[in-house]
Every structure is written in structure tokens, then in C-alpha cells.
C-alpha positions as CSV (number, residue, x, y, z in Angstrom):
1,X,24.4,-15.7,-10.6
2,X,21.1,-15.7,-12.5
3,X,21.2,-15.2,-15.8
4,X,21.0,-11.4,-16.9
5,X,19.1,-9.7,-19.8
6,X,21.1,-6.5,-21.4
7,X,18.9,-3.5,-21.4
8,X,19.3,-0.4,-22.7
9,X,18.0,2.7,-20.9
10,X,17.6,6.9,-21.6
11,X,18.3,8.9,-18.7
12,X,18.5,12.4,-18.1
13,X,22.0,13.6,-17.9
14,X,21.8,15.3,-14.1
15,X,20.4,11.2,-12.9
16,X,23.8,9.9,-15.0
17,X,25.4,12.4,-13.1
18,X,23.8,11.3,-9.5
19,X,23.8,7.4,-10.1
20,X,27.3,7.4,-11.1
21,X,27.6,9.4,-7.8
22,X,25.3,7.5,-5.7
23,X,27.2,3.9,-7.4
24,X,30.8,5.0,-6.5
25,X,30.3,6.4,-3.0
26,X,28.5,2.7,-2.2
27,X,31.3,0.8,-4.3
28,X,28.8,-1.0,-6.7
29,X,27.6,-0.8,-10.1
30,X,25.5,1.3,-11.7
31,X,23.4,-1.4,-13.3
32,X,23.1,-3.0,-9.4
33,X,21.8,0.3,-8.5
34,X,19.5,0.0,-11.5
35,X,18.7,-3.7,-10.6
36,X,17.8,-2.7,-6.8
37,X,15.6,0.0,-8.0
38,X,13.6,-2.2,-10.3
39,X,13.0,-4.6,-7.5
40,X,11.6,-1.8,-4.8
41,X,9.8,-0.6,-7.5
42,X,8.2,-4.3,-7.8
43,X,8.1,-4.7,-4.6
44,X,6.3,-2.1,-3.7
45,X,3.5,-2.6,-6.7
46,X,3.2,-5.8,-4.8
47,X,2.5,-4.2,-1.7
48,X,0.2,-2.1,-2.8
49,X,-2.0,-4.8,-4.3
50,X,-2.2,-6.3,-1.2
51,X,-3.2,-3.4,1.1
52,X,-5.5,-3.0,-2.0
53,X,-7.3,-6.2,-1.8
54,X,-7.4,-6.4,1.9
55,X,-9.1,-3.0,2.2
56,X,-11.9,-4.3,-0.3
57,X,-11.8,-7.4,1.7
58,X,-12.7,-5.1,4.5
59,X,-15.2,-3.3,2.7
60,X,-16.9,-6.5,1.4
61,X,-17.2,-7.4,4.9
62,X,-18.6,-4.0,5.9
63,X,-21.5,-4.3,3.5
64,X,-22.1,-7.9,4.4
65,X,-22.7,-6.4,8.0
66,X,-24.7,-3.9,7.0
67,X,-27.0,-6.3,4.9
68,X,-27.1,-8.7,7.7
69,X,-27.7,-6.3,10.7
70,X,-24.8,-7.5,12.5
71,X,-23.7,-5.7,15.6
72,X,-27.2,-4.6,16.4
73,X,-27.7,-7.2,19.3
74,X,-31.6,-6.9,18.3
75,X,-31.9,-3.7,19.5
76,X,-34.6,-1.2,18.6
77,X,-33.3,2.1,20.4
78,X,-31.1,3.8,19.0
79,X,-28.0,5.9,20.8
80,X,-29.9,8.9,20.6
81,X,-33.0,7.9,22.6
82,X,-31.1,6.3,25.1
83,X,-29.3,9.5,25.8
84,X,-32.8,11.4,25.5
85,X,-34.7,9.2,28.1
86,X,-31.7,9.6,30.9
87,X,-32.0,13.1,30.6
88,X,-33.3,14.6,34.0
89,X,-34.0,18.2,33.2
């Protein structure tokens, strides 16, 4: 086993009361429980960054598009006048 640091923690007394609960009824420890907390709790941060930086990777590449003109084709008309000129009223 990796080598462990000793922490010491306050908690309120009703999560004492539901992690020596929650510890007993899985049969571990109540600093595992602790332990497997702090590394959700990581690994979600970690998540987060990267939906983070992939959505500004997808903005980036929005504006680049938008400066550029892709996705235009070279067209001139515009949705609106094509629906306009097949009108037949």
C-alpha cells in the first residue's frame, strides 16, 4: 500500500453519525470512505476541466468560422430570399 499522510478533519456531528453508518453497513473504514470521496471529488474537478476546455475549443473554432466565412459555399442569398422567391401567391 502507498504510503498514507494522517489528516485530521472537523465534521459535523449528524455526517459522524451517517459515515460511521454508511462505513459499517459497507464493512470498510471510515477513512476509505473519506479517501474514495476525495478522489470523486478529484476526479470530477478533472472532468470538469476537460468539458471546460473542449467547449472553448469549440467556441474558438466557432469564431474562426465565423471570421473565415466557412459554411457559406459562396453564397449571396440568404434563407430568407430563397423562401421569398418560391413563394407563388
Amino acid at each position: 500500500m502507498a504510503r498514507m499522510v494522517r489528516k485530521q478533519i472537523v465534521i459535523k456531528p449528524e455526517q459522524e453519525r451517517a459515515l460511521e453508518a454508511h462505513a459499517k453497513a459497507l464493512g470498510v473504514s471510515q477513512s476509505a470512505l473519506i479517501r474514495d470521496a476525495i478522489g470523486r471529488l478529484l476526479a470530477d474537478a478533472e472532468e470538469q476541466e476537460r468539458r471546460r476546455a473542449a467547449w472553448e475549443a469549440i467556441e474558438e473554432m466557432w469564431r474562426r468560422a465565423d471570421r473565415e466565412g466557412w459554411g457559406s459555399g459562396g453564397r449571396t442569398w440568404t434563407r430568407e430570399e430563397l423562401h421569398e422567391r418560391g413563394r407563388t401567391d
